[in-house]
N, C-alpha and C positions, 0 to 999 in steps of 0.2 A: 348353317345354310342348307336349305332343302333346293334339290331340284326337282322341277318341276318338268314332261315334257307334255307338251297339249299338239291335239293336231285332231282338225275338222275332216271327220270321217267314219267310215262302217270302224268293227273289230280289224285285227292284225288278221291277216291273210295266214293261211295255214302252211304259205311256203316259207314264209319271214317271224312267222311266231314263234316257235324257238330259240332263234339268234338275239331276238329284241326280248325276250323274257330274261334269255344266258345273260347280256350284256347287261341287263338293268339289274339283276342280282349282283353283277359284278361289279358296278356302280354302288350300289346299295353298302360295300363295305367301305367306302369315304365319304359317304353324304347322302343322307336319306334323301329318297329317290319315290317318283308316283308318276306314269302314264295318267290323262287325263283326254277320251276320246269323246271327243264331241257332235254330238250326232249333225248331219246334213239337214237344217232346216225341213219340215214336213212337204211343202210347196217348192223343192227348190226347182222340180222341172217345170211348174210354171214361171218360174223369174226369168229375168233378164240376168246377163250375167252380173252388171253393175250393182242391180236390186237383192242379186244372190251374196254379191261379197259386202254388200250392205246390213242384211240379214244375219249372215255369216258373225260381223263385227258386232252386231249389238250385242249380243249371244256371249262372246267375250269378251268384253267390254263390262259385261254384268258379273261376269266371274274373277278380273282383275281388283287385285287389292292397289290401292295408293303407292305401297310401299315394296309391291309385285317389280323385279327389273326383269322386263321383257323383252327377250332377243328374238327377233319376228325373222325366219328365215324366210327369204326374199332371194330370184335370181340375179336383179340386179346390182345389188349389195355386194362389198369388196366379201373376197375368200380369206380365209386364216391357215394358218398351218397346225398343223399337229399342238406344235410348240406353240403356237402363237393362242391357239385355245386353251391350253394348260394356263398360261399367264393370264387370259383372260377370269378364268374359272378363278383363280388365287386374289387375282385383283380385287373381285365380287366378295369373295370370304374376307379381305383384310378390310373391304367397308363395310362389314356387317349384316350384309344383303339376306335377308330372311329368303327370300323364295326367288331362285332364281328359273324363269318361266322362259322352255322356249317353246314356238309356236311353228309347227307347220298350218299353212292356209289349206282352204280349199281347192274345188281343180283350179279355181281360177284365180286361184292367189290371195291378194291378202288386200281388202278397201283399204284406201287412203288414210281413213282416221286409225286404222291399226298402226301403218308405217309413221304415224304423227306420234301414238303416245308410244310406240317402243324405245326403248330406251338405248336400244342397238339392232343394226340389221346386218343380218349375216348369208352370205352363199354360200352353200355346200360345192356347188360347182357350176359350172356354163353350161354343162348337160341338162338338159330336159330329163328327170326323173320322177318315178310312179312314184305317187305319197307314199306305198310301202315300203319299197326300198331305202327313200328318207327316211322313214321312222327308223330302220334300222341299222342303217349309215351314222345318223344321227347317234344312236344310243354305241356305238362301237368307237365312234369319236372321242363320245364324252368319257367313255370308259378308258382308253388310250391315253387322253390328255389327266382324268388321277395316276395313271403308271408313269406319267412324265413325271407329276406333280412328286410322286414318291420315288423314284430313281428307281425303279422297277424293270425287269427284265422285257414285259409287252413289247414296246416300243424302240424301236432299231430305225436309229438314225444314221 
């Protein structure tokens, strides 16, 4: 199984680039691993915002395989824990799951037909946070939950 992380936006900020390169190399030794940053529509400060997350969607939508199981992070969406992601991640290996894709949106989150074809919605937390810090919240997670997966020291519960 490859993970995938996708998120609509500029490059990694120079204060959070470090942590999200360490953590996705550290990732890299349980399951090949690729960033996939997707530019901000050319027009997006003429859109509307509807028209932006509309824009946004086709965009990925063109880049999804069939066979892609895409976890759309979304504020509304129940939270996982540590543990409860480790299980999720083992679940997805024991069905076979080629490419497991997660998405952060844009600033203004994620259209409608995104939240229809994912295949799970996940919150990071009830806090309002800057897409950089998700990217790299994100990628420190994922890393945490293979140290659950192998009984590994990271992880202190």
């Amino acid at each position: 199984m490859k993970i995938q992380l996708w998120s609509i936006g500029k490059d990694h900020e120079p204060y959070v680039k470090p942590g999200i390169e360490d953590f996705t190399k550290r990732i890299s030794r349980y399951y090949p691993v690729e960033w996939n940053l997707i530019p901000v529509p050319k027009n997006a400060a003429t859109l509307s915002q509807p028209d932006l997350k509309k824009k946004e969607a086709e965009i990925i939508l063109q880049q999804l395989t069939k066979d892609d199981f895409l976890v759309a992070l979304d504020e509304r969406a129940k939270q996982m824990t540590s543990e409860g992601l480790a299980q999720f991640i083992q679940t997805r290996g024991n069905e076979s799951a080629k490419n497991l894709v997660f998405l952060i949106g844009g600033v203004y989150g994620l259209d409608e037909s995104i939240l229809t074809r994912a295949n799970h919605k996940w919150s990071l937390s009830l806090l309002t946070l800057p897409h950089q810090l998700v990217r790299l919240l994100l990628a420190e997670q994922l890393y945490r939950a293979c140290t659950i997966l192998r009984n590994e020291k990271y992880h202190h519960a």
